[in-house]
C-alpha positions as CSV (number, residue, x, y, z in Angstrom):
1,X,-23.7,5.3,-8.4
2,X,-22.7,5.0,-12.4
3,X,-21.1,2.0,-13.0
4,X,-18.5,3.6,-15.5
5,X,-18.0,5.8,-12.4
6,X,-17.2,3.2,-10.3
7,X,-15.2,1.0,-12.8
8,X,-13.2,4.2,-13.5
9,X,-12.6,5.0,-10.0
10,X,-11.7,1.3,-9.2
11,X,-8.8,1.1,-11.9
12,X,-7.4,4.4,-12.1
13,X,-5.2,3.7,-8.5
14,X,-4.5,0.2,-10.3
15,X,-2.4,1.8,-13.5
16,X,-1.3,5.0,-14.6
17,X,-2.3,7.0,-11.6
18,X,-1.1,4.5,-9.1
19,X,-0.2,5.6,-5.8
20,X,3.5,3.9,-5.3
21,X,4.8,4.3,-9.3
22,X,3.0,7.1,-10.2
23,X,2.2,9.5,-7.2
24,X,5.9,8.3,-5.5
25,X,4.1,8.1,-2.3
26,X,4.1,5.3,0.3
27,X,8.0,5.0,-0.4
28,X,9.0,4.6,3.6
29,X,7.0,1.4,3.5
30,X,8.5,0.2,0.7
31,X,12.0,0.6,2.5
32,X,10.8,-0.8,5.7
33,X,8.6,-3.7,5.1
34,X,9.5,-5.5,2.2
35,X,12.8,-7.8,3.1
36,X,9.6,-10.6,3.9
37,X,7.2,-11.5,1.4
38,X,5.0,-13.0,4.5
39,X,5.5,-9.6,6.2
40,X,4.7,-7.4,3.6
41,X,1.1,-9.2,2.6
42,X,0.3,-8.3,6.3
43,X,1.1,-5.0,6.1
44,X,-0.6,-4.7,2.8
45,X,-3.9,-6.6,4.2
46,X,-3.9,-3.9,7.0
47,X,-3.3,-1.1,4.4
48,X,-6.2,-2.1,2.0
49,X,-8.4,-2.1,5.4
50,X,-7.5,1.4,6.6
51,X,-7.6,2.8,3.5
52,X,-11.1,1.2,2.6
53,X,-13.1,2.4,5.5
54,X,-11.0,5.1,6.2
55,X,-12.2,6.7,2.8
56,X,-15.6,5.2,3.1
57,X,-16.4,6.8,7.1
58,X,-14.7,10.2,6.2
59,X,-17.2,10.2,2.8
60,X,-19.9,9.3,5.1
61,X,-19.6,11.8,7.6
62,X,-17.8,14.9,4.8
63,X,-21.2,17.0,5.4
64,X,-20.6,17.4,9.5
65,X,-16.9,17.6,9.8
66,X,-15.8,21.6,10.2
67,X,-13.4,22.8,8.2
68,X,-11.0,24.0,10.8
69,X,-10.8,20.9,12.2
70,X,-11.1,18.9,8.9
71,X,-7.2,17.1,9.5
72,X,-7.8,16.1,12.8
73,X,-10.5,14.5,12.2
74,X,-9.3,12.6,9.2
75,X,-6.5,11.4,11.2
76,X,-9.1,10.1,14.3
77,X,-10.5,8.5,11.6
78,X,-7.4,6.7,9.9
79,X,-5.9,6.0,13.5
80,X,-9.2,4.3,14.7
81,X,-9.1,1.6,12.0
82,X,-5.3,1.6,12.6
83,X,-5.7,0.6,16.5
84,X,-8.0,-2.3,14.7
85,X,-5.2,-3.5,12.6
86,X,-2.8,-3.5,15.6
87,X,-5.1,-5.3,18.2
88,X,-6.1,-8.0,15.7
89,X,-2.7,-8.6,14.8
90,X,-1.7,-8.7,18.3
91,X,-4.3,-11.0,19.6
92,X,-3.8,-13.5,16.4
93,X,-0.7,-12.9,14.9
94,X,2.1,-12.0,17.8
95,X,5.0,-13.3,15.9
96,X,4.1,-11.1,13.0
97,X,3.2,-8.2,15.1
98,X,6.2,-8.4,16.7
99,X,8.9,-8.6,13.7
100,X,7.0,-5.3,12.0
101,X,7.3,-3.5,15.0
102,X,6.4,0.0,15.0
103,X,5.6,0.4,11.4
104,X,1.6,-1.3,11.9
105,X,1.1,2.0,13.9
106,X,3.1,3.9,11.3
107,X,0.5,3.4,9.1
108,X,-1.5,6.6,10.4
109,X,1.7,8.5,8.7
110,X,0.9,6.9,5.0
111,X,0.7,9.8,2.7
112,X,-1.4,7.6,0.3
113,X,-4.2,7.5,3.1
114,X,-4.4,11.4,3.9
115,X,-4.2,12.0,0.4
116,X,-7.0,9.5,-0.9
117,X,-9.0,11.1,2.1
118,X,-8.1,14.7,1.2
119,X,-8.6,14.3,-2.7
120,X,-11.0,11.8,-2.8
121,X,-13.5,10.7,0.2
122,X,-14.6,14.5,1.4
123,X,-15.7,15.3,-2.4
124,X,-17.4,11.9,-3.0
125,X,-20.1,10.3,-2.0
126,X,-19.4,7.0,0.6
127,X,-20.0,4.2,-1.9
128,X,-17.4,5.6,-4.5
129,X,-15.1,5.9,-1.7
130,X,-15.0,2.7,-0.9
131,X,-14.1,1.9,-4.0
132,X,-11.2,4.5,-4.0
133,X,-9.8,3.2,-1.3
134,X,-9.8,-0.2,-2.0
135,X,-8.1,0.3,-5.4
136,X,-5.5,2.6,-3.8
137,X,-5.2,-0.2,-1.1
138,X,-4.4,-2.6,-3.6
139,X,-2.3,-0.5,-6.0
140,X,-0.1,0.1,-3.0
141,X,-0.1,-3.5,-2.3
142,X,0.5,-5.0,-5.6
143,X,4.0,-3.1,-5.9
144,X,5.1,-3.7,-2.2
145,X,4.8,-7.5,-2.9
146,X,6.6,-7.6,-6.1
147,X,9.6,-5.8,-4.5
148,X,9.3,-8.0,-1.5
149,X,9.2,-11.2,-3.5
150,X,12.6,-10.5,-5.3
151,X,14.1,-8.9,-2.0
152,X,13.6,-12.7,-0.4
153,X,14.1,-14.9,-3.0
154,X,16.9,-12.6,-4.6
155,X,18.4,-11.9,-0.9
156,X,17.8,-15.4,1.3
157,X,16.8,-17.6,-1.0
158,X,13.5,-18.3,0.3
159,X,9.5,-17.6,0.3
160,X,7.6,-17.3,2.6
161,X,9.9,-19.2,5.3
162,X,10.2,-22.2,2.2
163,X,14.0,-22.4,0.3
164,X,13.3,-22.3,-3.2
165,X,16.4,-21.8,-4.5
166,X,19.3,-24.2,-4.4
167,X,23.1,-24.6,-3.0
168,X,24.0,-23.1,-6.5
169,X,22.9,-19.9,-5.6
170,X,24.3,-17.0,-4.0
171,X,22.4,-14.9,-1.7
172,X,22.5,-11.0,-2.7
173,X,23.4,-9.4,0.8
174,X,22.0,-6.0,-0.8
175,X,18.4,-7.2,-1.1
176,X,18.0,-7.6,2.5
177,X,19.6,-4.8,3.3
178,X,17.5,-1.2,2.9
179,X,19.6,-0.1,0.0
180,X,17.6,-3.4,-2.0
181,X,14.3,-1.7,-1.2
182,X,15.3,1.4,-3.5
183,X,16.7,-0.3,-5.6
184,X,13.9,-2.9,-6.6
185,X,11.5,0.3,-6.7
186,X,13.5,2.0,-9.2
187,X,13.7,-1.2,-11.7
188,X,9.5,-1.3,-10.9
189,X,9.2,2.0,-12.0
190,X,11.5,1.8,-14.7
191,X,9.7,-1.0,-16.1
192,X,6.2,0.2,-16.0
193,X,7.0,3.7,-17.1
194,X,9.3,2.9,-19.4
195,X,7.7,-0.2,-21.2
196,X,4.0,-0.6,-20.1
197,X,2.9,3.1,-20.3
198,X,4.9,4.1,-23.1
199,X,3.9,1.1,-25.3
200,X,-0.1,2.0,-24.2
201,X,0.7,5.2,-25.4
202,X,2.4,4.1,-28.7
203,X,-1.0,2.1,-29.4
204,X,-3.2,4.8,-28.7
């Protein structure tokens, strides 16, 4: 494996293509899962992990899976490592597990996993989609907890269970409430497209 192949792969999920800002995929997550910081880092841990060896067992096994059966396997694949997520959080996490609900298992339904598999892991070989994955693991991540950092602290006040901000301050109701979620990603993406990419190309 190159190692401008791998460096490339490894960044590409992390800027300009990114999955969340770029692709617009992943957005349900966004809405569900990000009105707790502490929440949403879970989620995200579990979401690097699925999409990591999700990529890198589908890559390894590309050669032997039939094409008529190609999406069903993929999604055997993603829901085994999902079933991991769930029982770990379950057996060490409960609280956790039981404020996110149904969305750990919702994690099979991630469009950013089927595609990464799809695009990615059955055209390349295992090593190079581990890497994929893990950069579209984190590129996913890195937005979710931005939005969820200003959804709590913007919305209750607090981090991570902690108050941060004073008496003086008064809680935005929307932030906690779905519409926030949309709303946060549409300042994110404003931001990035509108400032950081368009000022990388200026200077190129």
């Amino acid at each position: 494996m190159a190692r401008g192949a791998a460096k490339k792969t490894f960044l590409k999920p992390l800027g300009r293509d990114n999955p969340v800002f770029a692709q617009i995929l992943g957005i349900c997550s966004t809405l569900a899962v990000t009105g707790k910081l502490e929440n949403t880092v879970v989620m995200c841990i579990g979401v690097i992990f699925v999409t990591t060896f999700s990529e890198g067992t589908l890559s390894l096994i590309r050669k032997w899976i039939p094409a008529r059966i190609r999406m069903m396997v993929e999604t055997l694949v993603i829901a085994t490592f999902v079933i991991i997520v769930d029982i770990v959080l379950r057996a060490f996490y409960p609280d956790i597990w039981r404020q996110l609900g149904p969305y750990v298992g919702l994690i099979i339904t991630n469009c950013i996993i089927m595609g990464r598999a799809e695009a990615f892991a059955l055209n390349n070989p295992p090593g190079l989609s581990l890497i994929d994955g893990l950069a579209s693991g984190l590129g996913y991540s890195y937005v979710l907890i931005v939005i969820a950092f200003f959804r709590e602290l913007m919305g209750t006040g607090q981090l991570w269970g902690v108050q941060i901000l004073g008496d003086w301050w008064t809680n935005w109701t929307i932030m906690v409430m779905p519409a926030g979620a949309f709303f946060m990603l549409a300042i994110f993406i404003w931001v990035v497209k509108g400032v950081f990419i368009q000022e990388e190309q200026h200077g190129k």
